[in-house]
Each structure stands twice: as structure tokens, then as C-alpha cells.
Backbone bond lengths (Angstrom), bond angles and torsions (degrees), N, CA, C in turn:
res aa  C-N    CA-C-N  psi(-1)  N-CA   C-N-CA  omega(-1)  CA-C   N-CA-C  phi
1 X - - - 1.478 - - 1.528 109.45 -
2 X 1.498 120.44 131.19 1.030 121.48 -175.13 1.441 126.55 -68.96
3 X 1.092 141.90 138.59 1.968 132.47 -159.71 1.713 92.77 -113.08
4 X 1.362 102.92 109.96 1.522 99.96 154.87 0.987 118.76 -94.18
5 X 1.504 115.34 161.27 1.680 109.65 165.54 1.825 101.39 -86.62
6 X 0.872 147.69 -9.78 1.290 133.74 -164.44 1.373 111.49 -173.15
7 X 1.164 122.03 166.46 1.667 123.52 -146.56 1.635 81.77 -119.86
8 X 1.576 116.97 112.49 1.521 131.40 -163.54 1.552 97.83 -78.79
9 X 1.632 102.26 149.31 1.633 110.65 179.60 1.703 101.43 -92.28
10 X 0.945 101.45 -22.18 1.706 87.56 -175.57 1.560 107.75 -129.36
11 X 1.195 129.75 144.17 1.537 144.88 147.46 1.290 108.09 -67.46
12 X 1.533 92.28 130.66 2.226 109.14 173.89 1.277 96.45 -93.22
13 X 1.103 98.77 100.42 1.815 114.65 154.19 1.509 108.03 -75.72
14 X 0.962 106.10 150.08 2.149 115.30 152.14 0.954 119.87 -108.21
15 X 1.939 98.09 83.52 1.621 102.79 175.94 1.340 126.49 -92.26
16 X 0.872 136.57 155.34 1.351 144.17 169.40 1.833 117.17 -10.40
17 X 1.148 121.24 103.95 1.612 134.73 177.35 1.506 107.24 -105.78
18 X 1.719 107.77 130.44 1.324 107.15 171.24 1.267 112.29 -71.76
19 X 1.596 117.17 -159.27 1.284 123.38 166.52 1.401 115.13 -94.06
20 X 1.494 127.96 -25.98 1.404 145.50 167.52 2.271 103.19 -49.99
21 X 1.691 89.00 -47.44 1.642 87.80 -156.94 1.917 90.45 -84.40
22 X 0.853 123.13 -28.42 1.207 123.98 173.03 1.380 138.85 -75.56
23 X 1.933 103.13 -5.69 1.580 121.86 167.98 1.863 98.18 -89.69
24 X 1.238 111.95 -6.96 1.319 103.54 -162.34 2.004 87.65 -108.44
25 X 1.154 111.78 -48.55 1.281 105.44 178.25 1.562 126.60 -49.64
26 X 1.202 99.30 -32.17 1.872 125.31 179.46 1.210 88.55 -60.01
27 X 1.365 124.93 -61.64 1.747 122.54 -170.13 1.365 118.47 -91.52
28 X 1.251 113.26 28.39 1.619 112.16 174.90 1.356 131.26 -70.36
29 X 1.323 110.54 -16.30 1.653 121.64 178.95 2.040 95.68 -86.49
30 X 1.440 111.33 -39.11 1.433 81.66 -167.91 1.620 104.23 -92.99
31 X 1.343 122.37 24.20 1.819 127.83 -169.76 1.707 89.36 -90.99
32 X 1.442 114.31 134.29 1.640 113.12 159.04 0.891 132.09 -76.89
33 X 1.515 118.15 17.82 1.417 112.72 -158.22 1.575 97.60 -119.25
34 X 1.857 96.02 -20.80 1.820 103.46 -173.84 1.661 91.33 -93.70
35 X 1.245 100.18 151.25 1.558 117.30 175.02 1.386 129.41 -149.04
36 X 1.359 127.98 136.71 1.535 123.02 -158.47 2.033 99.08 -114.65
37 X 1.089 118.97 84.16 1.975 109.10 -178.11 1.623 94.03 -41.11
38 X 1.007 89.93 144.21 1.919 106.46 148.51 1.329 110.82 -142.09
39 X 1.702 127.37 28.21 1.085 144.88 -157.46 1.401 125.36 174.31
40 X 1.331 124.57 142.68 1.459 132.08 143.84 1.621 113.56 -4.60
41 X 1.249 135.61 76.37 1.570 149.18 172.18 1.289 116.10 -53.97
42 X 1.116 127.18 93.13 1.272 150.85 173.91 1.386 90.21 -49.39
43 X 1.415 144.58 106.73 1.207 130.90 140.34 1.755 127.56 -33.55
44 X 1.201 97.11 -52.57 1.809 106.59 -168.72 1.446 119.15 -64.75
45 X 1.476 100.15 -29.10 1.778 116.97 172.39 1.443 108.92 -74.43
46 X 1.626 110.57 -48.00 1.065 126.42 168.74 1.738 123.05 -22.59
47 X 1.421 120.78 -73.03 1.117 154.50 168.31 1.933 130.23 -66.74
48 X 1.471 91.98 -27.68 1.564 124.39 -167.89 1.537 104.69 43.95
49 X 1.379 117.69 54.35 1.552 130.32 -170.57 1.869 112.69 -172.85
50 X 1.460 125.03 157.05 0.983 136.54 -168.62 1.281 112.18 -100.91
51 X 1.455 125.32 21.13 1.378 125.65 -169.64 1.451 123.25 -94.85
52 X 1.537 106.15 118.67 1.883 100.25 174.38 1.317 108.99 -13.15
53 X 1.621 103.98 135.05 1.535 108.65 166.93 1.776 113.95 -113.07
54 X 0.819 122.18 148.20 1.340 139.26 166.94 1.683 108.91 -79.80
55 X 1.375 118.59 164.34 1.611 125.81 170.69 1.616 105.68 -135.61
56 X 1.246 143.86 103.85 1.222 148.03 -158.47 1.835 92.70 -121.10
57 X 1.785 106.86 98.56 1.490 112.27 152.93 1.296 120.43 -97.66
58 X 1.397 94.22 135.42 1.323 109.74 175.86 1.925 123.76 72.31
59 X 1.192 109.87 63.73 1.536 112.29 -164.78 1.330 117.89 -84.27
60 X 1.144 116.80 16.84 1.731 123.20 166.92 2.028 95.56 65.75
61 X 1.546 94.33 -130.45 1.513 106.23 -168.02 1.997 101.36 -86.29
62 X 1.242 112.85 3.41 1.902 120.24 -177.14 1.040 121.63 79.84
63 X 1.506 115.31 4.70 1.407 109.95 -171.85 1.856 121.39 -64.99
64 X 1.555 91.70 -57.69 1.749 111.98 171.52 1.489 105.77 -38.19
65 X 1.203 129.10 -56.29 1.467 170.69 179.37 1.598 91.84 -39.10
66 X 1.166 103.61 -96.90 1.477 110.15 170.31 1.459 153.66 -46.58
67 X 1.506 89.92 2.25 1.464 114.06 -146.28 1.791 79.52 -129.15
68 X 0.934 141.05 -48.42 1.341 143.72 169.65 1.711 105.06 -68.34
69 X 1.247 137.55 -55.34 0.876 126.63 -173.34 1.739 115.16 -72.32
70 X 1.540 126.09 -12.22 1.371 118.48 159.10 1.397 113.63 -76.31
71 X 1.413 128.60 -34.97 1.462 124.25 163.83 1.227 127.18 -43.60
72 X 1.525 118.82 -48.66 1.259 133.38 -133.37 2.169 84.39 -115.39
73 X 0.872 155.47 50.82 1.262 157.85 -139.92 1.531 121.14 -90.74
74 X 1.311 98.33 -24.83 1.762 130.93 159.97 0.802 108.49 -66.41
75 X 1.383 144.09 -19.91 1.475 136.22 -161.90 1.648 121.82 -136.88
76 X 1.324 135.55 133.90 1.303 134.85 -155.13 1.625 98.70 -94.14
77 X 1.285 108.99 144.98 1.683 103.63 179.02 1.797 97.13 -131.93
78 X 1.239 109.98 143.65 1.692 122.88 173.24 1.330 98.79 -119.70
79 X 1.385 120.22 111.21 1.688 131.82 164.25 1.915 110.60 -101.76
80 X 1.354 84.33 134.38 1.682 92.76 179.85 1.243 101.90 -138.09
81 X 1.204 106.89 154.88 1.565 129.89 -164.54 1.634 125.02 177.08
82 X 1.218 114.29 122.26 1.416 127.92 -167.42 1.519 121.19 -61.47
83 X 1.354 107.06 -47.58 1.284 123.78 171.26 1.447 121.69 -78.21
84 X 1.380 123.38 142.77 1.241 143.94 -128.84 1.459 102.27 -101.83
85 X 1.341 108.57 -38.92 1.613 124.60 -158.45 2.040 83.90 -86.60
86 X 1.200 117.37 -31.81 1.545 110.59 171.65 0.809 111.73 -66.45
87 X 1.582 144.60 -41.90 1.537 137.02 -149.90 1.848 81.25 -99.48
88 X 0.930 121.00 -42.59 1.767 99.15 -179.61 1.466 119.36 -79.51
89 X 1.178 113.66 17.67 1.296 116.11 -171.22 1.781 100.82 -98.38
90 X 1.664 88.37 -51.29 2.160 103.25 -166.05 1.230 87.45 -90.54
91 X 1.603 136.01 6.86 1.829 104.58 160.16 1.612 105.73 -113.93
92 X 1.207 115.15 20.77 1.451 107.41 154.68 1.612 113.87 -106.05
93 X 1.415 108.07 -19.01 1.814 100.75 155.38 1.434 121.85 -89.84
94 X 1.203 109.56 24.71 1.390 112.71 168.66 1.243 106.96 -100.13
95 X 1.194 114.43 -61.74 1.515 118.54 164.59 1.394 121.89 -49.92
96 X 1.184 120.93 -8.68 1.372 110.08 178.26 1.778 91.02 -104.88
97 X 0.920 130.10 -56.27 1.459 119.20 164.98 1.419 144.35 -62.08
98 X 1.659 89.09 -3.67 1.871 99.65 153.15 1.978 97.63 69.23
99 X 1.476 101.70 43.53 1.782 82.47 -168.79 1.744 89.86 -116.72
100 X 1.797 98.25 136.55 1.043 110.14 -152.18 1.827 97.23 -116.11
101 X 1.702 116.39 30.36 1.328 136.27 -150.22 1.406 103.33 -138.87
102 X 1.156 121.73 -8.58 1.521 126.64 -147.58 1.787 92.47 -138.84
103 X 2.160 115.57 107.52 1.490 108.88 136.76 0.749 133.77 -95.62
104 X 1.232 123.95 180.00 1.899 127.20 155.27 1.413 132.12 -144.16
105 X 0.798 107.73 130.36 1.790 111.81 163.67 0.926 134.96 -96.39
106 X 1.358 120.72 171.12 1.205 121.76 165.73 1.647 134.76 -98.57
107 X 0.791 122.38 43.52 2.164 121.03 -125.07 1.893 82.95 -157.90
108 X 2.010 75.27 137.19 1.756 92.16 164.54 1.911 104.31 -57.99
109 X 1.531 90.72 145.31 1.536 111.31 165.92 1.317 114.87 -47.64
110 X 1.882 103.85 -68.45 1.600 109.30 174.46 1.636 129.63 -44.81
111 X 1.234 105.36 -38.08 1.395 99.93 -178.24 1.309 109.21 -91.14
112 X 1.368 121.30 -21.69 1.856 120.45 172.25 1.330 103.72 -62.60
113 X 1.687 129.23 -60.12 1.372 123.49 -173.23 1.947 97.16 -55.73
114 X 1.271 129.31 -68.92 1.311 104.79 -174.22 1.294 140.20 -55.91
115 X 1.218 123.80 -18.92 1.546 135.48 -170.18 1.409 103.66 -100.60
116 X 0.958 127.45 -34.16 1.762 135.79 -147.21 1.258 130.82 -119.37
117 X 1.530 102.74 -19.28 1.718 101.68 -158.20 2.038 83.45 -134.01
118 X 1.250 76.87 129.60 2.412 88.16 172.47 1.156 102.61 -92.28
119 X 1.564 107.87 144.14 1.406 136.85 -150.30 1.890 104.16 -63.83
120 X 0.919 142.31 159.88 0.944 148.99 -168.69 2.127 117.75 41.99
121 X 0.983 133.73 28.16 1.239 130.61 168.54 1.040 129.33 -95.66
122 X 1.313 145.95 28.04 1.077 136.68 177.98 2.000 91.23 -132.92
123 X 1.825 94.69 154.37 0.846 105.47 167.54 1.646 138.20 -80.54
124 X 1.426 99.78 -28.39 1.682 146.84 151.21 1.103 128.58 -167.57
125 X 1.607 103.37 164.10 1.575 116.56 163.03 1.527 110.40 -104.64
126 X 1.428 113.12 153.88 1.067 135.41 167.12 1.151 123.22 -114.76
127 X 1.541 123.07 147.96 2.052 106.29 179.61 2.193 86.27 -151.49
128 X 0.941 94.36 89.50 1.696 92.02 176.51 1.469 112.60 -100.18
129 X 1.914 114.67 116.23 1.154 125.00 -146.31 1.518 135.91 25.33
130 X 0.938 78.33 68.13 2.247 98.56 171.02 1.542 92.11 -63.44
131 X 1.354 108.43 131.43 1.596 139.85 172.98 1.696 107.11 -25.53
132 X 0.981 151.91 86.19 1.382 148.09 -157.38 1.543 122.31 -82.21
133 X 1.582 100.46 7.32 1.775 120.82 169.49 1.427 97.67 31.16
134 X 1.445 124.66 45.18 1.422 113.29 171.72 1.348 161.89 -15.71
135 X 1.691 83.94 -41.60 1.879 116.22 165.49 1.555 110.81 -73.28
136 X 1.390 106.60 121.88 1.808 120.22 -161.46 2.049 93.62 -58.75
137 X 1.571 126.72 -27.20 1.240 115.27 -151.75 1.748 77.13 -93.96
138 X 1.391 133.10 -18.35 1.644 112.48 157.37 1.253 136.56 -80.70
139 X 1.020 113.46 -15.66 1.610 124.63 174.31 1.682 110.95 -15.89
140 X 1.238 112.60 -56.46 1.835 113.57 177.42 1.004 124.45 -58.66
141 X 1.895 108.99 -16.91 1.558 92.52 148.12 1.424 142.92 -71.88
142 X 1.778 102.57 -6.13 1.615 92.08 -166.39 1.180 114.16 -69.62
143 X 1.750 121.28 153.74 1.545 109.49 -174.29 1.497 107.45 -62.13
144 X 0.924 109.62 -53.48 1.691 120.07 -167.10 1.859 99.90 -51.44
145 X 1.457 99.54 112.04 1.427 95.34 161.76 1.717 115.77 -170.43
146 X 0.903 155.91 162.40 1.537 155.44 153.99 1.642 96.89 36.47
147 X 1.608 96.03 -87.15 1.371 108.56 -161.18 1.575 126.47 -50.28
148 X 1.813 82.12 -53.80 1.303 85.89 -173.83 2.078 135.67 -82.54
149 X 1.298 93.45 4.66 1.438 123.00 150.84 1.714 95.81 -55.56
150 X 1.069 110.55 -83.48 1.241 127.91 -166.92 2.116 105.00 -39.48
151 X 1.192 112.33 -53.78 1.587 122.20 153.46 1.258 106.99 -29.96
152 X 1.170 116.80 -74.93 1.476 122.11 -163.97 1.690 114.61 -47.69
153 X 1.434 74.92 -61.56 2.078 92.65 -172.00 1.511 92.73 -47.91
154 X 1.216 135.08 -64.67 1.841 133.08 171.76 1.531 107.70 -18.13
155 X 0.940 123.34 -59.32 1.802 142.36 -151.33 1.752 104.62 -76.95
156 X 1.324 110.14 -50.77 1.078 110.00 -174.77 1.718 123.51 -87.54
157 X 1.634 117.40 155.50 1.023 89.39 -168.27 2.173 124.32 -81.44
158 X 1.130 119.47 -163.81 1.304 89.37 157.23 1.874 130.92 -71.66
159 X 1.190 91.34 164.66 1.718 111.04 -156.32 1.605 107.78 42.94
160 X 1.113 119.38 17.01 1.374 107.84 152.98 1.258 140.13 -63.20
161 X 1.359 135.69 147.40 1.626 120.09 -142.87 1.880 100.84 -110.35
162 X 1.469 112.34 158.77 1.457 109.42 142.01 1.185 116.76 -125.79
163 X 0.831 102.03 152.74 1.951 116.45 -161.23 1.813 91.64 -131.58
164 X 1.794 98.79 139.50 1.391 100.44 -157.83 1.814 90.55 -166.59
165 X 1.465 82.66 112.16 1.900 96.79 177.52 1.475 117.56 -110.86
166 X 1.541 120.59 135.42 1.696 107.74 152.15 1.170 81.12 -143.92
167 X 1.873 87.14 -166.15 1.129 117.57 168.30 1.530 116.97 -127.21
168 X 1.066 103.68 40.93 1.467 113.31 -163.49 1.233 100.11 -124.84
169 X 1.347 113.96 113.47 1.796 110.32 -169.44 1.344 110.47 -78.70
170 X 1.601 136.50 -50.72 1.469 142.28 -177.43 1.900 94.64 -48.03
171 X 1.697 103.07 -55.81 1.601 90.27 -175.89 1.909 128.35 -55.33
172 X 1.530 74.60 -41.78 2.235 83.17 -175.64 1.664 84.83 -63.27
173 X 1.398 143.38 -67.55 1.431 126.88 -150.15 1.992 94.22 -59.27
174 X 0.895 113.18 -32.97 1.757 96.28 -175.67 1.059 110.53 -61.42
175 X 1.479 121.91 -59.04 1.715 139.22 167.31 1.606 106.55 -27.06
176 X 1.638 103.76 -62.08 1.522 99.70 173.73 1.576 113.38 -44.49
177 X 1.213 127.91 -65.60 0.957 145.63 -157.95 1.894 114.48 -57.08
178 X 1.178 112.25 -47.60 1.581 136.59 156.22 1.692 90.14 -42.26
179 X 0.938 125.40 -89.06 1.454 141.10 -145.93 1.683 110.41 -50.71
180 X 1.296 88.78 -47.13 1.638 119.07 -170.96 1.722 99.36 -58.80
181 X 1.627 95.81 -55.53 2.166 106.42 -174.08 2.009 93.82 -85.99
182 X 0.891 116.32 -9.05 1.823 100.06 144.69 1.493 123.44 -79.56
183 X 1.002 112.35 131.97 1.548 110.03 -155.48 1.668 87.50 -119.79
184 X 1.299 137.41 13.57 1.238 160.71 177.02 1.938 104.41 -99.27
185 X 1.012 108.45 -19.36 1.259 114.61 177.11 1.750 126.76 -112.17
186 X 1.285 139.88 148.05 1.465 129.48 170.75 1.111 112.63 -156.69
187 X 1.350 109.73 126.71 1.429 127.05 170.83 1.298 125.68 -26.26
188 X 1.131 116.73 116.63 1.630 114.49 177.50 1.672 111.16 -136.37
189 X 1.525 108.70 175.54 1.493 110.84 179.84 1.342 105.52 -85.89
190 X 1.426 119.34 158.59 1.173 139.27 -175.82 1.866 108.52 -35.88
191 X 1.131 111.47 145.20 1.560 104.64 -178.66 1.973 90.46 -96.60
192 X 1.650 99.01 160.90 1.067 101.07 -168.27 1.454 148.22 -76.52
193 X 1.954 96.73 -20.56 1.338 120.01 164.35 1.334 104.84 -62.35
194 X 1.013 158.17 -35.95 1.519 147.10 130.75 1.092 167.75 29.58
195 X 1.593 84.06 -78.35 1.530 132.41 173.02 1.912 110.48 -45.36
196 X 1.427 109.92 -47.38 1.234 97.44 -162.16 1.453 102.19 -103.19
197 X 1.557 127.49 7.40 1.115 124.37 -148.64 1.467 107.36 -78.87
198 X 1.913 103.49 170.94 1.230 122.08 -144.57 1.528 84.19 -82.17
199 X 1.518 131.40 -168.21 1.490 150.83 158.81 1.501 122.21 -100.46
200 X 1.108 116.87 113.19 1.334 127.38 -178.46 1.525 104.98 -69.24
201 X 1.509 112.24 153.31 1.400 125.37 174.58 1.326 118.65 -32.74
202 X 1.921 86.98 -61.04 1.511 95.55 -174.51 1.555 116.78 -55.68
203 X 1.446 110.22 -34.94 2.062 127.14 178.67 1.468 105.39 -47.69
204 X 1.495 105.46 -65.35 1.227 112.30 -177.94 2.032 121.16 -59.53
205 X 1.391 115.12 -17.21 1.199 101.01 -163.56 1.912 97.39 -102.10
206 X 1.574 103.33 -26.39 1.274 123.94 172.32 1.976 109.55 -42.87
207 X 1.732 93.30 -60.60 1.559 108.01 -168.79 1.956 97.37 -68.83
208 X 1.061 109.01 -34.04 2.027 114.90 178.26 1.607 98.05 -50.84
209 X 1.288 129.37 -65.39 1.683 149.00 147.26 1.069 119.11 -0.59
210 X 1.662 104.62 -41.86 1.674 108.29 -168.38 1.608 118.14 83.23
211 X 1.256 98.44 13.80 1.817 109.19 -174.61 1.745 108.12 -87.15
212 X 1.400 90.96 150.85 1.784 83.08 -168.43 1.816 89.44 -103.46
213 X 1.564 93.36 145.57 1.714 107.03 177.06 1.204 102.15 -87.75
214 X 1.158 94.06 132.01 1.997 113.27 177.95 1.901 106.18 -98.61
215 X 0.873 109.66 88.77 1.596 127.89 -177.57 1.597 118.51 -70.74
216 X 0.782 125.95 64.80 1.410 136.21 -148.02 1.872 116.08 -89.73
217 X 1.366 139.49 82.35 1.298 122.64 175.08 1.384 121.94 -111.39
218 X 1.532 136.23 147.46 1.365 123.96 -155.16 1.451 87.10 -149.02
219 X 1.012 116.01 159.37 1.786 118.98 171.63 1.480 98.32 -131.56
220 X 1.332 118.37 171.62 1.769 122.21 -179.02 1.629 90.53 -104.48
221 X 1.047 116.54 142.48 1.560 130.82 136.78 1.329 134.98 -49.79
């Protein structure tokens, strides 16, 4: 019987890859921007610079992703994402936008924040529409839960923020609810790299739906 460490938020499908995301995937080991830990991640080596870093789970197709990190140019961003057709998607708009601020991986969240990343470095996390496992007998997959609050708050530094979007109302009221009985956490207004940002697929197809966006930002104490 196989031993996991943790009950996974997403299933690897083999979906559909262009030829664009798949010239970039072919070259992902020699791209600087893609990176595989087998270790404790030095941010500063990382980046070859001292600049707040960001933690970006789960970046869909990279656009949001990418699109914040050419604005935001002061600031280092780490995007991770499981699926394949994502990581070849946001390193051919990297390269076309020349952004020298922006990694990625390929690697579960859970096991990157525990294995990989030293306690207090990040400036925040972000998670814009995490999978909302809709069906009540999946719920334990969603990432967002007890613990991994508890992960996060570790990772970041103090008053560093997490920022946390759906469109999934049962999920944002749980999220609320988690956040709220951490007493390690407090509500704050939107941080500012943010502020002007673009709409993700999922935003846009959510708001078509009639679904209300749960806009979520928290800082640590």
C-alpha cells in the first residue's frame, strides 16, 4: 500500500498541451526561471538580489501571475503549479516579457512549503481560486484548511500577508472561518500590488455564473 504524506488537492490529468507550451516544457531544465528544490532554497541565491518575495500557489494558465510580477519589479515572485500545460504556458510569457523577478515549479505546495522553504521568508502567499472540491465527501482535499494555515503563517515573515480568492461561497465562509479562530492572523485591506490586477479565467467565468468573489487578505501578527 502506497504511504502518502498528505491527502493531495489536485489530480494529474494529461490534458491537452500545445506545441508553444510543450517547446517550453522540453526546455525547462535549461530555462532560469524554472527550478526543481532538492533543498533548503536560498531565496537570495535564488533571485541574486534582496528583494521581498512573494509565494504564488497554484497559477492557473500565468497570466494574473505574470502580469503582476512585470508591474511589481521590486519584488520577487515564486509560482507553483502541478500541471504541465501551466508551467509551459507562464514561461513563454516570461520570456516574452523578459521578467527577471518571476520562478516556477513544478511541485506540490504542501510538500514545497515543508521541505524547502525556511521559516519566516516570504513576504506573502497568495492562492487565487484553489480547486473548491465541491462534493461535501471531497472537502479534505481542499488545500486551505487547519494545518495548512498554520504552514503558511510559519513561511511568511511577520505582518506578512495571505491573500486568498474564490468563488466558491461554502469554501470562502470556511476559509473565513479558519482565519477568523486563528488569532495569529488579522484582517486587513487589500495589499497594493493587487489593487489593479487583471481577472483570472476562473474570476471571469465565476462572475458570468453570478458567483460572488470572496477577496480575502490577512497579515500575521
Amino acid at each position: 500500500m502506497r504511504n502518502e504524506e498528505h491527502i493531495k488537492s489536485f489530480v494529474k490529468r494529461s490534458g491537452r498541451i500545445t506545441n508553444v507550451q510543450r517547446y517550453f516544457l522540453k526546455n525547462k531544465k535549461n530555462n532560469h526561471n524554472f527550478f526543481t528544490p532538492t533543498e533548503t532554497i536560498n531565496l537570495y541565491k535564488l533571485f541574486d538580489n534582496k528583494n521581498p518575495c512573494v509565494l504564488d500557489i497554484g497559477f492557473g494558465d500565468g497570466k494574473l501571475l505574470s502580469n503582476i510580477a512585470k508591474i511589481n519589479t521590486s519584488i520577487n515572485f515564486i509560482g507553483l503549479e502541478v500541471y504541465e500545460s501551466g508551467i509551459g504556458n507562464i514561461l513563454k510569457q516570461i520570456e516574452k516579457s523578459n521578467l527577471s523577478n518571476l520562478k516556477v515549479s513544478n511541485i506540490d505546495a504542501v510538500s514545497f512549503l515543508k521541505k524547502y522553504v525556511q521559516n519566516n521568508s516570504f513576504y506573502g502567499i497568495s492562492l487565487f481560486f484553489p480547486d473548491p472540491w465541491p462534493k461535501k465527501r471531497h472537502y479534505k482535499r481542499r488545500i486551505i484548511n487547519a494545518n495548512f494555515l498554520e504552514n503558511m503563517l510559519m513561511k511568511i515573515k511577520k505582518n506578512g500577508f495571505v491573500k486568498i480568492v474564490t468563488d466558491w461561497e461554502n469554501y470562502g465562509e470556511r476559509i473565513i472561518e479558519l482565519l477568523d479562530e486563528n488569532k495569529k492572523f488579522e484582517k486587513i485591506q487589500d495589499i497594493s500590488i493587487y489593487k489593479e490586477r487583471i481577472l483570472t479565467k476562473f474570476e471571469k467565468r465565476g462572475i458570468s455564473q453570478g458567483n460572488r468573489i470572496i477577496d480575502l487578505t490577512y497579515k500575521a501578527k
